[in-house]
Phi, psi and omega in degrees: 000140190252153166251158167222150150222153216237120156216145194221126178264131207252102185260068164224156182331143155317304165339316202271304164285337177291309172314307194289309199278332212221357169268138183333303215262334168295329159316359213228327174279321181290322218250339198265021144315294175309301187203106153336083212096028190250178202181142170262192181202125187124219185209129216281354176301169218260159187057002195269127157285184202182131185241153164233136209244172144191175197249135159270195195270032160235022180111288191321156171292138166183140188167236177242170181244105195227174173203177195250073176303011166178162182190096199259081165335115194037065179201274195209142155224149179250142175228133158267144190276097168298311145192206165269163171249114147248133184067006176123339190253147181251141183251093187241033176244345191307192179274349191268301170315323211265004174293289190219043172298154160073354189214356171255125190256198177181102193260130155267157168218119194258099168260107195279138184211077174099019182074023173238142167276118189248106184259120170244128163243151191204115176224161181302170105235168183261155150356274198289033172213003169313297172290338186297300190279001179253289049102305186244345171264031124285301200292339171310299188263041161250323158265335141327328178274307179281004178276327198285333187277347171276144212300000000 
């Protein structure tokens, strides 16, 4: 498992990005970097599960399985990764889930510096999904900076 980290500076209240990072309907704008059409599903309180989705090409739902190990309002939340969702259906027994189920986190971290927001993402990854997340959590979080930033 690779860690990567990711920081991007925001220039609006933390308040203002954390609601923009962690709101339904801006999650959905920000997050379709990743995957198109995605969306979550649960709750962002500490212990809650939580899927993050997108319909694959027949429709069904498919994506990750997570739960919120912690969550310090406009300060930091950690998501633990549990396993997947395919097809609609959730996986946390395969030999793949169970790889790097239960042990890959995905840490926001918020920091207000002068009325600008300083966003630290700091995650888990499997190999073979390295360039991918090095590659799309700028651009992820370049639009997450410009959704936050319009007045």
């Amino acid at each position: 498992m690779e860690k990567l980290h990711f920081s991007f500076k925001i220039n609006a209240p933390v308040k203002k990005v954390w609601d923009t990072m962690l709101g339904e309907k801006t999650f959905r704008e920000w997050t379709s970097a990743f995957m198109p059409g995605g969306y979550f599903e649960g709750s962002w309180d500490k212990g809650s599960k939580i899927k993050f989705l997108a319909p694959n090409k027949d429709g069904k739902p498919e994506g990750m399985s997570s739960e919120i190990a912690e969550n310090r309002p406009y300060e930091f939340v950690s998501i633990r990764h549990l396993g997947v969702v395919i097809g609609g259906k959730e996986d946390l027994q395969s030999h793949d889930a169970k790889e790097w189920g239960g042990k890959a986190y995905e840490n926001y971290t918020f920091t207000e510096v002068g009325g600008s927001t300083e966003v630290s993402v700091d995650m888990d990854t499997a190999e073979q999904w390295k360039d991918d997340m090095t590659k799309t959590w700028p651009k992820a979080l370049a639009r997450l900076k410009e959704i936050a930033e319009k007045s």
